[in-house]
Structure formats: C-alpha cells, structure tokens
C-alpha positions, 0 to 999 in steps of 0.5 A: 073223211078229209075228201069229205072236209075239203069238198065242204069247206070249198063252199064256205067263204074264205075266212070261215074256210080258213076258220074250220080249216084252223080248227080241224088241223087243231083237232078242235071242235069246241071253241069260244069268242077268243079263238076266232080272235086269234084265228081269224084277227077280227075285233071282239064285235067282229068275232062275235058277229062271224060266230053267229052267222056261223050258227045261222048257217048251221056249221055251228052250234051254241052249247052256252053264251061263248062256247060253241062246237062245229058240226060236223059236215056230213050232219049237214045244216040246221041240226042240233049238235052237242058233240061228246058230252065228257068234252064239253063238260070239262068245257064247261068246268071253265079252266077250274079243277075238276073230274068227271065223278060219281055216276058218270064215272061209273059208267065209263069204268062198267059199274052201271047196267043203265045209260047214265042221263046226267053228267056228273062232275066234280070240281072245285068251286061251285058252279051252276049245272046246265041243260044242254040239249036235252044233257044235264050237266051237274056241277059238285063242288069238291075241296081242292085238298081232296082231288086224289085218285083222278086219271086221263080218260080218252075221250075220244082218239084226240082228247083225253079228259079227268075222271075219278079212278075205279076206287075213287069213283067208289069212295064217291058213291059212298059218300054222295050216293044220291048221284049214283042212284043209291047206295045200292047201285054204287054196291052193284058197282063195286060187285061188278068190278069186284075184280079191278078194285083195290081194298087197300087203295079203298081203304087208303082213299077213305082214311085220306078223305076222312068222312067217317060215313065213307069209313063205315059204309065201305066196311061193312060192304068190304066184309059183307062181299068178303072183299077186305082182310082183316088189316083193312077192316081192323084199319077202318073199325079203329077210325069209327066213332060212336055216332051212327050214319044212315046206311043209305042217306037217300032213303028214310031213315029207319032198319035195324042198328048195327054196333060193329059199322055203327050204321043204322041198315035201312037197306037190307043186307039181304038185298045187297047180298042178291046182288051178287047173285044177279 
C-alpha cells in the first residue's frame, strides 16, 4: 500500500505532493480549509483555491461547504467517496458533544438483522442533518446533563469515535424508538443481546435519565423477557406515576391499559413474545 502512495504522489505537483504526504503520515483523511493553511502556509483564498482544483482533479471529494476527504488512490480519479460514514459524522458534529446513538449504535453493537441507512447522532446542540451521497446523517439534539454511558468505537485501525454503550443504546430506544424503527425492533435489540446487557446498568441509566416513559417501558420489556429481579423491577415500579404512555409512541394509539407499567399496549405482548422465538 505505501508503494501504491509513493508511486501516485510522485505524479501530483510538489505542494499537493507535500499535502497528501502530510496527511497520511497524520492518518488524516478528513480535512478542512484550516488544515491546508497550516500544511501547506497558503493565505485563506489560496487554500481555498488549492482545495478545489484538488477536487477538480478528483483526489478529493467535497463532503459539505469546508470539509472534504481524500480519495484513496487505488479508486482513481472522478469517483464519489465518502469515506467511513462513523467519521465523517463525528465531523460533521463539528467539535460539539456527541454519540453516535439509537439505530446506529444498534448496529455497530449487533442489535438489528437489517443494514441501518440512516446515521443517527446525538449531540448536544441542535444541528441540521444532511445527505451526503446518498448517507443521511440525522442530528438529535441531547442535554448536555444526560451524556452518560458513552464509550470509543474503533472506527477504523486509526480512529476511534463516540457511541452509546449497549444499555444506553437501549434506554435510547426506549425513548426515542422512531429512530430505531420501533418499539419492536429496540425489544429485538434487547433480545438478541440479551446476554451482553446489564439489568442493573438499564435500570441504573433510566432512573438517572428520569423519563418516566423510559421507566415504564423497560419494566414491562425486563419482566416480559424475565430479564430483571425483583430489585430492579421493584426500583422502576415505585418510580411510576399515575399517567399512562403509549407503549409504541410511533404507532396509534389504541390496545389494551395495563395497570402495573401504566402503558397503554398498542403492540401486542404476543408479538413481542415471538421474538424470542425467532
């Protein structure tokens, strides 16, 4: 592969030579205006004008308006790169908080059967998400108070990036299954990694969020899929109120009343029962 390099940067000019030498030396493939600056010593319409005939003689791509990637060489020229799509959204997360969340981290911990299309992520000021050839990145704006339960990721052999732990990417779900797919899939999740999961940490992480829809749905999943002891459920039924919450909110709102989790079941507990039998 370094053969590969040196062999192509020898037919690049000098400085862009200099340039993509820099940047792979950094294990850099994602880049902005300020790092040619500082690679290179050109003014800030310089830069700006180097970075695009970089772009025109396609050895690098344009992900948004000041951040672009290189193409790696053995693509060749004119070809639409993207690069890791876990990279460039903690990119994009601009130097904010953030956690690659909810469906997204389902995948990268085995929680899903299907490829993800959208990349989630949480952060913590609002942004807005984006397309990026053909990648939509989805931006869900967090309190700063409730980032917990977030560890590194090897995004690849040099990068590592922020994702929500196992219980973490649950309690997500819970609250937020729209972008997981449902309430059905984030039970699936929990099912198939039923092994990895932590009770206590679920129920740790729900009191500590303290969304009382979170509370209620994780009981009534932790006992259904017998999955809790009577220390974790006791801990989440004294927490309830006496307001009830849809057990999917994505779906209508209709089913049964159920007292004990004060849920109103609009999936059935049938249903979610199958999955373990799948």
């Amino acid at each position: 592969m370094r053969q590969s390099i040196k062999k192509s940067i020898k037919t690049l000019g000098s400085q862009a030579a200099k340039f993509v030498t820099t940047l792979h030396e950094r294990n850099q493939t994602l880049f902005g205006v300020a790092d040619v600056k500082t690679i290179t010593g050109l003014t800030d319409t310089s830069a700006r004008s180097f970075v695009r005939t970089l772009v025109e003689r396609g050895l690098v791509t344009r992900l948004k308006p000041g951040l672009f990637i290189l193409v790696p060489f053995e693509m060749g020229k004119d070809k639409e790169f993207a690069g890791d799509p876990y990279l460039v959204a903690s990119v994009l997360a601009g130097g904010k908080s953030y956690y690659l969340s909810h469906g997204t981290a389902m995948e990268i911990h085995q929680m899903v059967t299907q490829p993800q299309l959208v990349v989630y992520v949480s952060t913590s000021e609002r942004l807005q998400s984006r397309l990026i050839m053909g990648t939509e990145f989805r931006f869900i704006t967090c309190k700063k108070k409730s980032f917990f339960g977030i560890i590194d990721y090897w995004a690849t052999k040099q990068k590592t990036v922020k994702v929500s732990d196992i219980e973490r990417t649950v309690i997500d779900g819970l609250r937020q299954p729209e972008y997981c797919g449902g309430l059905t899939e984030v039970a699936k999740g929990l099912w198939m990694q039923r092994e990895s999961v932590s009770p206590e940490r679920l129920m740790r992480y729900s009191i500590r969020l303290n969304v009382g829809a979170v509370m209620r749905r994780l009981g009534f999943l932790l006992e259904l899929y017998e999955m809790g002891t009577d220390k974790i459920i006791g801990a989440l039924r004294e927490r309830l109120t006496n307001s009830y919450v849809l057990l999917d909110p994505v779906l209508p709102g209709q089913g049964k009343y159920l007292h004990r989790w004060r849920l109103r079941l609009n999936v059935e507990p049938d249903e979610l029962r199958s999955l373990v039998r799948t």
